[in-house]
C-alpha positions as CSV (number, residue, x, y, z in Angstrom):
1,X,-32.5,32.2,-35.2
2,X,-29.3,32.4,-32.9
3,X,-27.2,29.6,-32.1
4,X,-27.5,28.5,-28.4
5,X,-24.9,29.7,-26.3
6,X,-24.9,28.6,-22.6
7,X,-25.2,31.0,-19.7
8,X,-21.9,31.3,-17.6
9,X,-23.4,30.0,-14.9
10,X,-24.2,26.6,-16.9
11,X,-20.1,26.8,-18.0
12,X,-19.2,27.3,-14.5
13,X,-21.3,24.0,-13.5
14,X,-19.8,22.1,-16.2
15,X,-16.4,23.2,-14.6
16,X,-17.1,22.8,-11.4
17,X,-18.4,18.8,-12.7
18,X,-15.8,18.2,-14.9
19,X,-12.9,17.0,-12.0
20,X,-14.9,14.3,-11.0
21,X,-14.5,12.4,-14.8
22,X,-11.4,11.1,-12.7
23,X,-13.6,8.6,-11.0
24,X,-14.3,6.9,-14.2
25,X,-11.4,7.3,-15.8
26,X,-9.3,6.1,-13.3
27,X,-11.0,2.6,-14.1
28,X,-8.8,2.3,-17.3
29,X,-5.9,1.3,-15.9
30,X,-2.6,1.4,-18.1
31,X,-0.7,4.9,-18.1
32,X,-3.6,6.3,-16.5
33,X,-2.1,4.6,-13.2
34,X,0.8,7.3,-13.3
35,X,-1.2,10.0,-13.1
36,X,-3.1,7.9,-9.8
37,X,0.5,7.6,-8.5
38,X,1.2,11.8,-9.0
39,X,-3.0,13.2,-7.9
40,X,-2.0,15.2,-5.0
41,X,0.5,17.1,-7.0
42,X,-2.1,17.2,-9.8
43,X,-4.9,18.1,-8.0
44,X,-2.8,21.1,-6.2
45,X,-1.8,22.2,-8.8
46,X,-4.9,22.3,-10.5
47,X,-6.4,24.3,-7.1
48,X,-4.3,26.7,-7.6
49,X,-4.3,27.5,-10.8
50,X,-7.7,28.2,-10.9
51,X,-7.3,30.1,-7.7
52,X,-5.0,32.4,-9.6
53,X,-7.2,33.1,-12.5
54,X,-10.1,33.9,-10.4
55,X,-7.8,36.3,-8.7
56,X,-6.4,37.8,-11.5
57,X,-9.5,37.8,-13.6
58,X,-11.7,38.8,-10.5
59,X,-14.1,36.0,-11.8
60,X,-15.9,34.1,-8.9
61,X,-17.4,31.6,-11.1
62,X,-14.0,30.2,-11.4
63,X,-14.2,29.2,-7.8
64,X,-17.1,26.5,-7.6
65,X,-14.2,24.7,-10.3
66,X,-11.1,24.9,-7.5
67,X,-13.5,23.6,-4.2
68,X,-14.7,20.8,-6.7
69,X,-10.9,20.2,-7.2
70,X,-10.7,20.2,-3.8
71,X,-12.9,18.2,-2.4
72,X,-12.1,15.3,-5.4
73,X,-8.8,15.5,-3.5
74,X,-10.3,14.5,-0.3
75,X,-12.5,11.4,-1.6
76,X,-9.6,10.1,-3.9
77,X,-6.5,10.7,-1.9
78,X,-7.8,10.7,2.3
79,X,-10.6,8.6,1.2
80,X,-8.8,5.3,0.8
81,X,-6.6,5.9,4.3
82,X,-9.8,6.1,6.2
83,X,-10.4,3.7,8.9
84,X,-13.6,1.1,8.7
85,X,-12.3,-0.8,11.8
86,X,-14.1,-3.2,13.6
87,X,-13.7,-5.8,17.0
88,X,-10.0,-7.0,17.3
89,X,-9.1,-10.5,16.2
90,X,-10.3,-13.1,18.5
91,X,-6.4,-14.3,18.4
92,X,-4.0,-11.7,17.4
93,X,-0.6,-12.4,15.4
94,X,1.8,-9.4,15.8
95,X,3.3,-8.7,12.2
96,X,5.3,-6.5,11.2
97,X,7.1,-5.7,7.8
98,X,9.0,-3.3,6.2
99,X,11.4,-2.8,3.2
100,X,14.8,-2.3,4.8
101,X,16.7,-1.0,2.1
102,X,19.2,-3.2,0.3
103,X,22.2,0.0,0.2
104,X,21.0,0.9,4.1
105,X,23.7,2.5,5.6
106,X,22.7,1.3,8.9
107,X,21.6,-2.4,8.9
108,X,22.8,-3.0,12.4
109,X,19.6,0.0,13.6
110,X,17.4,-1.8,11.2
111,X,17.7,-4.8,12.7
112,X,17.3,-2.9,16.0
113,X,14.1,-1.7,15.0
114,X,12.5,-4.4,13.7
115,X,13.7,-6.5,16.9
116,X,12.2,-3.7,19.0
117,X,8.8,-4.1,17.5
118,X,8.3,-7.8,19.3
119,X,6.7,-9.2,16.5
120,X,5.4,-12.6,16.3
121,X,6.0,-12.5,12.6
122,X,8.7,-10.5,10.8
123,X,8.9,-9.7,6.9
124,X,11.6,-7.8,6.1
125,X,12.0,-7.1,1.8
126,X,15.0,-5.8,0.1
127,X,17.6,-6.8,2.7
128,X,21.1,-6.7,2.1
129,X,23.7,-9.7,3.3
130,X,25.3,-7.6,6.3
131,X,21.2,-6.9,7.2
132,X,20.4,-10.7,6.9
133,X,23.8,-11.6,9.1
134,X,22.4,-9.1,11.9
135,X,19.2,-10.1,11.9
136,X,20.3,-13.8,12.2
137,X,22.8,-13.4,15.0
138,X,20.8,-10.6,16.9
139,X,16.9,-12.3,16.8
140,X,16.5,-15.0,19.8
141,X,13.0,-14.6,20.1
142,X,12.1,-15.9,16.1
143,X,13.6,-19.6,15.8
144,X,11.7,-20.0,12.8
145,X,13.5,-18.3,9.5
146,X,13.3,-19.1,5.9
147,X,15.4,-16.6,3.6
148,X,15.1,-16.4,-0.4
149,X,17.6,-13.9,-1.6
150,X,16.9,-10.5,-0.6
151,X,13.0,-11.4,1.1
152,X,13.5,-12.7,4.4
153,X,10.3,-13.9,7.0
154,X,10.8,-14.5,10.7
155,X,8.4,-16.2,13.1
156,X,7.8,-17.4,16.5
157,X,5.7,-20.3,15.1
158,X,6.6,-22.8,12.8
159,X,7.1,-21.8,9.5
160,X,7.2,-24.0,5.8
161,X,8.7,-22.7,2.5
162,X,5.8,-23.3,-0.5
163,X,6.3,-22.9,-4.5
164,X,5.8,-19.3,-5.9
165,X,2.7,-19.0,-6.7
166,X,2.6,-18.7,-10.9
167,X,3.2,-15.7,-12.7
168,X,4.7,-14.0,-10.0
169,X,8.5,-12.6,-11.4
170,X,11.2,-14.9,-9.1
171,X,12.4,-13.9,-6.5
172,X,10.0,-10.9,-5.5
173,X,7.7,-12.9,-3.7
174,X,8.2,-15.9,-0.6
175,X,5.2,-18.4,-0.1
176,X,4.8,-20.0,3.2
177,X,2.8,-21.5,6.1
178,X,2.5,-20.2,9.4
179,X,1.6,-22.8,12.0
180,X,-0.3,-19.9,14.1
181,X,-1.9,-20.7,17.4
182,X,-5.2,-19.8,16.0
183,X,-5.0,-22.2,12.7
184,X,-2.0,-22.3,10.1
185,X,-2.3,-19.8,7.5
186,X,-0.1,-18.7,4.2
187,X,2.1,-16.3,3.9
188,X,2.8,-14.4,0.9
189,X,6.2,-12.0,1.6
190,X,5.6,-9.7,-1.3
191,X,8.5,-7.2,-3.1
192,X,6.5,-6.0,-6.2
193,X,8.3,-4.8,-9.2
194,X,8.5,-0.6,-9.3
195,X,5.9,0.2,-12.3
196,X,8.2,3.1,-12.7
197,X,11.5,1.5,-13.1
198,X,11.6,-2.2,-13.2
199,X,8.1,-2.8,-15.3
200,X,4.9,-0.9,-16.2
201,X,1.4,-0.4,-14.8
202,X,0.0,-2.4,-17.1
203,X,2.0,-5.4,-16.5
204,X,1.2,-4.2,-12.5
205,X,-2.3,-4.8,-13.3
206,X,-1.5,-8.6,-15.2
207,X,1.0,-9.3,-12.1
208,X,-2.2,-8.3,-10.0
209,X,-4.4,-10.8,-11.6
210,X,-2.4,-13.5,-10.9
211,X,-1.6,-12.7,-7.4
212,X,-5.4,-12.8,-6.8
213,X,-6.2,-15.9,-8.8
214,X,-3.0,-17.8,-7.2
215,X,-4.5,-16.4,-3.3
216,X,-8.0,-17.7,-4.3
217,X,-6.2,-21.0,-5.2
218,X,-5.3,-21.5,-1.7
219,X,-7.1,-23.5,1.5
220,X,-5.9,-21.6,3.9
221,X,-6.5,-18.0,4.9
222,X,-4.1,-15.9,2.7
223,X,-2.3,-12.9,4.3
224,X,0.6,-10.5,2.1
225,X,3.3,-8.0,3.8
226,X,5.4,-5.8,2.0
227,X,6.4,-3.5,0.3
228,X,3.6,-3.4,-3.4
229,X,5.0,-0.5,-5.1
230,X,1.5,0.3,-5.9
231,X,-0.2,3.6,-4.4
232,X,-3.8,3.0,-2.4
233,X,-4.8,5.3,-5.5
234,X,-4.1,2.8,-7.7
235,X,-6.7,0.5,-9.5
236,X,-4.3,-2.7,-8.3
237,X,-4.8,-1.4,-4.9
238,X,-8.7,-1.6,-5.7
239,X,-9.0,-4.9,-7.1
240,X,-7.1,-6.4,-4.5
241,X,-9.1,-4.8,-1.6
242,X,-12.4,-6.1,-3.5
243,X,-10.9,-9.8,-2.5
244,X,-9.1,-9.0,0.9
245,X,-9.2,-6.2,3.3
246,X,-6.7,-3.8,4.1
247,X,-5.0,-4.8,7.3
248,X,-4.2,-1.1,7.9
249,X,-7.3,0.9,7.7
250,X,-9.0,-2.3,9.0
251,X,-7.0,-1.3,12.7
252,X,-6.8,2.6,12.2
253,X,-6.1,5.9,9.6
254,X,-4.1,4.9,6.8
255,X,-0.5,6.5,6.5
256,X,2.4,7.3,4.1
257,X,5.1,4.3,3.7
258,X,7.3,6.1,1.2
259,X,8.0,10.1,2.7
260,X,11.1,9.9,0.6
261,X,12.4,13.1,-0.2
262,X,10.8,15.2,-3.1
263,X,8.5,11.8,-2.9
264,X,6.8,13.1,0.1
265,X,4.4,15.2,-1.7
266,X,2.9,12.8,-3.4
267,X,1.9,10.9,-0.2
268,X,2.1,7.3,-1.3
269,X,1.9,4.4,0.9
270,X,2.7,1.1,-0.9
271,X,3.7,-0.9,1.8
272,X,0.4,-2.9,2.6
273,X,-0.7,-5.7,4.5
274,X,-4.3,-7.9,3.1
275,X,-5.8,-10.3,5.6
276,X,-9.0,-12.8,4.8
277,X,-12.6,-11.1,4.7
278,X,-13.2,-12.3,7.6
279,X,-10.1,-11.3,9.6
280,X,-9.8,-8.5,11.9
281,X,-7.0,-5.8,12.9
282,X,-6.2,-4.0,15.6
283,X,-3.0,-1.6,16.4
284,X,-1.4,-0.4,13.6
285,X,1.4,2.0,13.3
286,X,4.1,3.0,11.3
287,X,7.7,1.8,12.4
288,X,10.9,4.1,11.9
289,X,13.1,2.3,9.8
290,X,16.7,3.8,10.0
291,X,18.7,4.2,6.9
292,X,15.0,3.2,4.7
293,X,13.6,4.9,2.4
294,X,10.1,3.1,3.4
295,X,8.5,2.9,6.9
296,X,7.5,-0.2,8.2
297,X,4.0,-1.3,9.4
298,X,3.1,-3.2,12.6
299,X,-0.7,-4.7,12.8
300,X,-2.1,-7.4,15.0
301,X,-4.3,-9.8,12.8
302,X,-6.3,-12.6,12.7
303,X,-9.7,-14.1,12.8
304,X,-12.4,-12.0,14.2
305,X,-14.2,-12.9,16.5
C-alpha cells in the first residue's frame, strides 16, 4: 500500500493557514515581541516573496499563501489603530504629550508647539534643560508645574507630586494628582525604557505588570501619557488595553508616533495615552514636534457621559 501523500491543493491550504500561527504565537511574549515590533517589514517581505515564486514558477497555488499574508497584515498591524469611539466625555480635559527630544536642536519651536496646542494638561518626556527653561519662561497659561529630571507635566489645575509607583525604574515615570473640574484624578507621566537599547521585552512585560498592579492600586481614575516604547503590536500594549482603553482610537484612527527615518516602515506608534473604562475621548491628532523624533498626541478626555 502507498504512503499517503497530500494533494497540492491540501499543501496550498496548509500554506495559505499557516500565517495566521502568529495570532497565537504572539501570546508568548519574550523575543517574540521583536519580531511584533518589525511585522510590517516581515509580513512584506513575506508577500513578496511568495509573489515572486508564483511568478517565476507560474504556480497559482502559491497565491492563496501571499493574500493570507496579506490580509494577517491588515488584522495585526491596521487592526489595533482602528477607532471604536463612542459619545465625548461629559467634561473634557485637553491633554497633550509628546517626547521632545532631549538632543532637540530646536527646543525654543518645541516649546512653541506644545504652547500652540492650548492644552489644559501638558506632558512633555525626554526634555532637555534649555527645553525646560523655555517652557518655564514662555507658558503663562499652566501655573501649575512639577518637573522630575527629564519628565516634566504642566497643568491649568492644581497639580500634587505622588511616590513612584513600585517597580517602576526611577526616574522614567512622574506620579501625580490633577485637581480637574470634573473630580481629581492621577497622573502617571510615563518614559518607558527602549526594549531595544536600555532593557529587554521581557523585562517590558515584568515592568508592565507592575504598572497595571500599581494603577489598580489607586482610588482615583488613573490616566498615562507618553512616550511607552512599546508598539500597539506588542503583547504589553494588549495587556494594558485589557485594563484601560486607549485614549486614541477611543477619539479616532490610530496613527504612527515614531516616522523616524528608516523607522518609518515599520509604522510604530508608542506614544499612548490610557484613560479609565469608563472614560471617553474625543479629538485626537498628532502634533508636529520640531527637532523630535516622536509626534505628539492631543486628546480631550474624561468621564463619559
Amino acid at each position: 500500500m502507498s504512503a499517503y501523500r497530500p494533494s497540492r491543493w491540501a499543501i496550498t491550504a496548509a500554506g495559505a493557514a499557516l500565517p495566521w500561527s502568529w495570532l497565537a504565537l504572539r501570546e508568548l511574549g519574550g523575543r517574540v515581541e521583536a519580531v511584533a515590533v518589525a511585522l510590517p517589514l516581515v509580513l512584506l517581505l513575506a508577500f513578496l516573496a511568495l509573489i515572486v515564486v508564483a511568478a517565476l514558477r507560474r504556480e497559482v497555488r502559491v497565491l492563496p499563501a501571499a493574500l493570507s499574508v496579506a490580509v494577517l497584515g491588515v488584522v495585526t498591524i491596521v487592526g489595533p489603530r482602528l477607532p471604536h469611539t463612542g459619545p465625548p466625555p461629559a467634561s473634557p480635559i485637553r491633554l497633550v504629550s509628546a517626547n521632545v527630544y532631549a538632543d532637540n536642536p530646536i527646543p525654543a519651536s518645541a516649546v512653541e508647539a506644545m504652547l500652540a496646542a492650548e492644552a489644559d494638561v501638558e506632558v512633555a518626556v525626554e526634555t532637555s534643560p534649555a527645553f525646560r527653561t523655555l517652557i518655564e519662561a514662555g507658558d503663562t497659561a499652566h501655573p501649575y508645574a512639577i518637573v522630575d529630571d527629564q519628565l516634566v507635566v504642566r497643568s491649568r489645575y492644581p497639580i500634587a507630586a505622588m511616590t513612584d509607583p513600585p517597580g517602576v525604574p526611577a526616574r522614567r515615570i512622574l506620579r501625580l494628582t490633577v485637581e480637574a473640574p470634573a473630580g481629581p484624578f492621577v497622573l502617571y507621566a510615563v518614559h518607558a525604557l527602549n526594549p531595544l537599547s536600555e532593557s529587554t521585552f521581557a523585562n517590558q512585560l515584568d515592568w508592565v505588570a507592575k504598572l497595571r498592579a500599581a494603577a489598580a492600586r489607586e482610588h482615583l481614575p488613573v490616566v498615562m501619557a507618553g512616550d511607552f516604547n512599546m508598539s500597539d503590536r506588542q503583547l504589553g500594549y494588549r495587556r494594558l488595553t485589557a485594563d484601560l482603553r486607549d485614549a486614541i482610537t477611543a477619539a479616532g484612527w490610530g496613527r504612527t508616533t515614531y516616522p523616524d527615518g528608516i523607522w518609518a516602515v515599520l509604522l510604530l506608534r508608542i506614544d499612548h495615552v490610557f484613560v479609565p473604562q469608563t472614560w471617553c475621548a474625543a479629538h485626537a491628532r498628532t502634533l508636529d514636534v520640531p527637532g523630535s523624533d516622536h509626534d505628539g498626541l492631543e486628546v480631550d478626555v474624561g468621564p463619559c457621559p
